[in-house]
N, C-alpha and C positions, 0 to 999 in steps of 0.2 A: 504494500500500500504506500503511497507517494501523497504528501500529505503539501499542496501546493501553497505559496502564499506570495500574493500577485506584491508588485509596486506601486507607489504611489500614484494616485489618481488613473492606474488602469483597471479595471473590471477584471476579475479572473476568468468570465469569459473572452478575454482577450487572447485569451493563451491556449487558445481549443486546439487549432496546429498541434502545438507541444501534449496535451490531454492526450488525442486520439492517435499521436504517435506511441505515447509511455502503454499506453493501452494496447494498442496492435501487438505490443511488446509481451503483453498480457498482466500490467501492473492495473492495480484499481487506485482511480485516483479522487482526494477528495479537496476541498477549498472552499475559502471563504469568498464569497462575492465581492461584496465593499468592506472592507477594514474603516472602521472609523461611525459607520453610520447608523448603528445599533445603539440606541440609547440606552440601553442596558452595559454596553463595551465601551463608551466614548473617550475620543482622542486626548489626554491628557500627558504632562510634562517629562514622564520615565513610560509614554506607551504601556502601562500598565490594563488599561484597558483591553485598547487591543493584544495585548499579549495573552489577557484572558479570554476572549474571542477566540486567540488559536487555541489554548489551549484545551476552552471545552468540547470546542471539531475533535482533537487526540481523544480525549474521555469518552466522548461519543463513540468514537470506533472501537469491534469488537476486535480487531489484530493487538494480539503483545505489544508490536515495536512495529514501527512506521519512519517508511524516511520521510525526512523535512527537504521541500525543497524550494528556495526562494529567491527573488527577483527583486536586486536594490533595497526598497525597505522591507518586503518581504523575507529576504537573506537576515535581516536585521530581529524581526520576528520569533523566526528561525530560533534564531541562538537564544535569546531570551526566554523562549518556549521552551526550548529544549534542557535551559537552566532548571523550569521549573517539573519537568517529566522527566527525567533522566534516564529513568526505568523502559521508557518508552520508544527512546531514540534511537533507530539501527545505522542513523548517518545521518550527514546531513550536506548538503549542497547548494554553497551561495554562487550567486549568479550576478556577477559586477557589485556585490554588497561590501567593498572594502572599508573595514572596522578603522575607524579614526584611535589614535593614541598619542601620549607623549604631549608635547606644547602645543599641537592642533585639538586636541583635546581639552586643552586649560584654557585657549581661549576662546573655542565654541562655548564651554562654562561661562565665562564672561561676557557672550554676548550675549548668550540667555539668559541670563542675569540683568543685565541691563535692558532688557527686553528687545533686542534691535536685532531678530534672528531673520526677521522680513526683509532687511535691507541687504544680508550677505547671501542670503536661502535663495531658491524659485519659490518663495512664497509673493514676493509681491509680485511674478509674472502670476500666478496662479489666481489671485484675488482680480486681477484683471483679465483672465482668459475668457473669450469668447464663451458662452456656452446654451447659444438659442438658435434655430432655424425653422425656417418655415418647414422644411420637408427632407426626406431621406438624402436627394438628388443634390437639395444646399449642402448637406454635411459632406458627399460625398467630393463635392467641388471643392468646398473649403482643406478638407485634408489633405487631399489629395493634391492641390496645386503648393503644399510645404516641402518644402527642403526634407526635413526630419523625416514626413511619414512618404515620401516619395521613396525610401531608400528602404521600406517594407515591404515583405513579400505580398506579394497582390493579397492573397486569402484571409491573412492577418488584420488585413487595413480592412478588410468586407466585414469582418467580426464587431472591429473595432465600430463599426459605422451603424451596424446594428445591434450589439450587443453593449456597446458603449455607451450608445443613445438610451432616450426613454422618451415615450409621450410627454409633451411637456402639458401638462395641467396647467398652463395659464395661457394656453392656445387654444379659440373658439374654433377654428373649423378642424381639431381633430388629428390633422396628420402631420402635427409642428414638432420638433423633436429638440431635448436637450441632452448633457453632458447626465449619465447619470451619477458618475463620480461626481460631488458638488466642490467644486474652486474652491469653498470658504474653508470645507475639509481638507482637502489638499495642499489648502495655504497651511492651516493648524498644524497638519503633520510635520509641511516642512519646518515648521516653525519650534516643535517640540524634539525634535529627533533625539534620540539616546547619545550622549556624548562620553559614557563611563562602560562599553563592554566590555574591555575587558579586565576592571576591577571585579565588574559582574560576575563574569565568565571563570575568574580566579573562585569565587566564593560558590558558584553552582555551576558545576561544571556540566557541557551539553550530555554526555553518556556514550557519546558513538563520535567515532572519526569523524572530522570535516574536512572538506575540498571547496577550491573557488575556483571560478571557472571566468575569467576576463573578456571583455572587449579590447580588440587592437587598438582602436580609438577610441577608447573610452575617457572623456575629460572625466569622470569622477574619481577614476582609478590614477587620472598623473594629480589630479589635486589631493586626495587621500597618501598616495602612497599604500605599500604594499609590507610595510614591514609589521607591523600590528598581524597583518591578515596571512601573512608568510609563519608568524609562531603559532599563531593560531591552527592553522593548517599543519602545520609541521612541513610546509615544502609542497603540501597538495595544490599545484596551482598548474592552471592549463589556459589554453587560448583559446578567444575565437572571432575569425576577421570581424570589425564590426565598432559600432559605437557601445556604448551604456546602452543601448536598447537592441543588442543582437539578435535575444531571443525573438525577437520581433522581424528583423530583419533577415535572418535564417533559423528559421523553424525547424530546420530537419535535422541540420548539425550540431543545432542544441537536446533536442532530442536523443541523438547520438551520444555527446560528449554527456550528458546527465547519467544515461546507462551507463556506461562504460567505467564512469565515477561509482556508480552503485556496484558495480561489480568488485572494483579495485577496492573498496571500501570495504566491503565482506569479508575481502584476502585480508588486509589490513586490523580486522577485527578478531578473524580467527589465529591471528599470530604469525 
């Protein structure tokens, strides 16, 4: 069982590609939809919330042990969940989720602190993102004519357009559609993000190996740095051409390289 957990402001139906490849595989896979918008889970300053969101998906299922497998802040989830389940975690697998440490560390502290996490984040793009159209065909035009989502496998970007979307309710004739990750959410999250895992990770350890798996181009991975996520892993670290949004952009060689991780992870477990 592969126990997914999307990134920030994508829908884990965004990631069907990757679903119905781990499945062909013959994994059963489970996830959360939206992170954040359970009023019962809400987004709050150590993701506490949402980390219990993932965690009662794991309690739910009736398998022992479940790999974790997550995408940016989903990777970040990941570990935190798996802090709190140890018992339960047969690996784990981040996906461009590189763990901040050290003086980048102390002073994300201090900008959250002083509350100005909006000014440094994509939170104040995210407060300002687009997120209404009259109709599928708008959405369709609008993404499609980005840079970013230009560089998606076609089927990905199709998911994203309707499975991203939702009826917007403050549309009269019916067929108007918005973002159904909401911006204000998406801004929060950027704005709270975890800046201590791995003091965390020192005090509740995940229970199973992990592995990371890069973008070639990924800006989050040269502004983080790799040395945090290189102990953490012990060295578990792999490529793949691509921005911070690879899995998106190749769906099938994420699919691939996430196996392959599970596999080696097994070996790794049994000694």
């Amino acid at each position: 069982m592969i126990v997914f957990s999307h990134a920030n402001s994508y829908s884990a139906a965004t990631y069907r590609q990757l679903f119905d490849g781990w499945r062909a595989a013959g994994h059963e896979v489970a996830a959360v939809e939206h992170f954040g918008h359970d009023a019962q889970f809400p987004v709050d300053r150590r993701w506490r919330g949402m980390t219990q969101q993932l965690t009662a998906l794991i309690d739910s299922l009736p398998q022992p042990r479940v790999w974790l497998v997550g995408h940016s802040m989903g990777g970040y989830l990941s570990l935190l969940a798996a802090g709190q389940r140890p018992v339960r975690v047969r690996g784990i697998v981040l996906l461009d989720s590189p763990v901040v440490y050290g003086w980048k560390s102390g002073l994300l502290s201090v900008v959250k602190a002083v509350g100005q996490m909006e000014r440094v984040s994509p939170a104040a793009v995210a407060v300002k993102r687009r997120d209404r159209w009259p109709d599928l065909g708008e959405v369709h035009s609008h993404f499609a004519a980005k840079p970013m989502f230009a560089r998606w496998h076609p089927d990905v970007l199709k998911d994203y357009i309707h499975h991203g979307t939702e009826a917007d309710p403050a549309d009269a004739s019916g067929v108007g559609r918005r973002l159904s990750f909401r911006p204000a959410i998406e801004a929060e999250i950027y704005s709270t993000v975890p800046h201590r895992l791995v003091p965390y990770m020192r005090l509740h350890p995940p229970g199973g190996p992990v592995a990371f798996v890069a973008g070639t181009r990924s800006r989050e991975v040269r502004q983080v740095g790799l040395t945090a996520t290189h102990r953490i892993t012990q060295g578990r670290i792999s490529w793949i051409e691509g921005s911070h949004l690879f899995p998106f952009e190749r769906p099938d060689e994420t699919v691939r390289e996430v196996l392959d991780w599970m596999r080696r992870l097994d070996a790794v477990a049994e000694g």
